[in-house]
N, C-alpha and C positions, 0 to 999 in steps of 0.2 A: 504494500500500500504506500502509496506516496504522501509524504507528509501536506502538500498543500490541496490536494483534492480529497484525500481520504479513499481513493481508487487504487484498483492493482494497476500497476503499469503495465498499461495496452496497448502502446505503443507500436510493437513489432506482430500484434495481431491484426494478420488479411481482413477478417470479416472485420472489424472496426474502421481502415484503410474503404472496405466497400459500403460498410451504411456511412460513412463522410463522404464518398462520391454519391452516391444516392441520394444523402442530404441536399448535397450542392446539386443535381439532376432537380430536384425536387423545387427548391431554390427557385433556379432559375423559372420552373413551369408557374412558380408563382408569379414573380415579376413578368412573365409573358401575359399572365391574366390580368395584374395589376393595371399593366398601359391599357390593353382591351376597355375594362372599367374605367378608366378614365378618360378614352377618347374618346368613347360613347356617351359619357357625361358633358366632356366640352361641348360637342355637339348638341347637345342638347339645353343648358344653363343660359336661357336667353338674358333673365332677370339679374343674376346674381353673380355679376364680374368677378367676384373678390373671390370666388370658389372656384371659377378658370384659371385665373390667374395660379393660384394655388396649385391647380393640377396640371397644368401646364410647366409651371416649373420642377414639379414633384414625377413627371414622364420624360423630361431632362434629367430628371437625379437616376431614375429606375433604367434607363438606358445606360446611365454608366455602370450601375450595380448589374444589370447584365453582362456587360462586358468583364466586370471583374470576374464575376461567376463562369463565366464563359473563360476567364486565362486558368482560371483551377482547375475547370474540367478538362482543360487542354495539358493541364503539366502532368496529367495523370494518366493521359494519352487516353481522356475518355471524353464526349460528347455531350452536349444537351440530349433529353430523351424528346424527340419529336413526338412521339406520339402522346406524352404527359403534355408537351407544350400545345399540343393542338387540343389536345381535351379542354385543359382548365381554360383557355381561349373561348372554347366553345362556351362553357360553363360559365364563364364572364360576361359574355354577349347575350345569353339567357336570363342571368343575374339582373343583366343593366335594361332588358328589355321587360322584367317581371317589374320594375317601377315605372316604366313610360304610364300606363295608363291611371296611375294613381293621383290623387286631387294633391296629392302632397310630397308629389315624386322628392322635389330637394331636401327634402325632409330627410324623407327615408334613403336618398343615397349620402344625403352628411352621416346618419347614422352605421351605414352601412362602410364608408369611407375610412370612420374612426373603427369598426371592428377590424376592420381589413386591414387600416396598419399595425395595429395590436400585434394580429396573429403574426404577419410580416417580422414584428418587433423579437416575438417567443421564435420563431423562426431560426433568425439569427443568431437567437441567444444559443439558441442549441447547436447552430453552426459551428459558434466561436465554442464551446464546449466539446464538441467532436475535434476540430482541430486541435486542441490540448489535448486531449486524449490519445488521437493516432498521432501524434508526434508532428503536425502539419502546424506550426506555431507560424511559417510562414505566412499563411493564409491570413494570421488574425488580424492584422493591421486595415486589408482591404472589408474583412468582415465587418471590423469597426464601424470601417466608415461607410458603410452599407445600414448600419444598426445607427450609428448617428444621424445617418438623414429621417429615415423612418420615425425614430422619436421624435425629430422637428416637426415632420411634417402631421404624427398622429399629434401631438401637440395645438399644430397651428388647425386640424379641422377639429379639433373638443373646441378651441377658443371660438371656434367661429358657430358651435353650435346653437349659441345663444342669440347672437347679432344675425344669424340665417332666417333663426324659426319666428325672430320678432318683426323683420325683412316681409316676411310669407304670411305674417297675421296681418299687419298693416296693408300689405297689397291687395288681400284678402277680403279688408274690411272696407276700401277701398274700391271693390269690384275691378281690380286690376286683375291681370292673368299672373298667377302666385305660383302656380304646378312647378315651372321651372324659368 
């Protein structure tokens, strides 16, 4: 057991070496679904700039956090799994189209935006945990900063949860168009 994790040292064990590639396979099929979610929202956020904006910058960060995840599965001489990445894609565009028709679609994808980076957030956390584990400490630096955008930006939509849904009452009471 090693004194700083309280783990046996697993280091030089293959199956640990393969659920960390798997991770990062996994990883990535998320941020593939992430941008999905999010460029089906820009398109659609007529009302509410400040949440494009937001995601617009936040599918600039997730394009480089694929890229990182993209050089780790490269240095392992292993690939994205396309077929994860086309699924959760799909599973995205289903996700984003089960809110079009609701009176309160922004609503429900701020709420959905802020679960989404959560999980993103535990995600990573686990990443950078497998890395220490299989001996892959190289990786944690770009993990980090894959794990430091994600808290910004799950961050920045909680703050915006309150200045959205009061945005969507007033437009509402207003007989403005509020949905999105």
């Amino acid at each position: 057991m090693t004194a700083t994790t309280g783990m046996a040292d697993l280091t030089s064990s293959e199956d640990i070496r393969n659920i960390f590639i798997t991770g990062l396979e996994n990883a990535h099929a998320l941020e593939k679904q992430a941008i999905q979610l999010m460029e089906r929202q820009v398109e659609r956020f007529e009302n509410y700039p400040e949440m494009s904006d937001l995601l617009r910058r936040h599918i600039v960060e997730t394009e480089g956090q694929i890229r990182r995840l993209d050089e780790a599965l490269h240095s392992f001489g292993a690939d994205r799994s396309i077929l994860k990445d086309m699924a959760t894609q799909f599973m995205a565009n289903l996700a984003a189209a089960g809110h079009m028709p609701m009176a309160d679609e922004v609503l429900k994808n701020t709420f959905a935006n802020h679960a989404f980076e959560n999980f993103e957030i535990a995600s990573y956390k686990s990443l950078i945990a497998m890395a220490e584990a299989s001996g892959n400490q190289k990786f944690i630096p770009a993990l980090q900063e894959s794990l430091r955008e994600e808290e910004k930006t799950a961050q920045a939509v909680y703050d915006m949860i309150v200045p959205i849904t009061q945005k969507f009452l007033t437009r509402s009471a207003q007989g403005l168009k509020a949905d999105r």
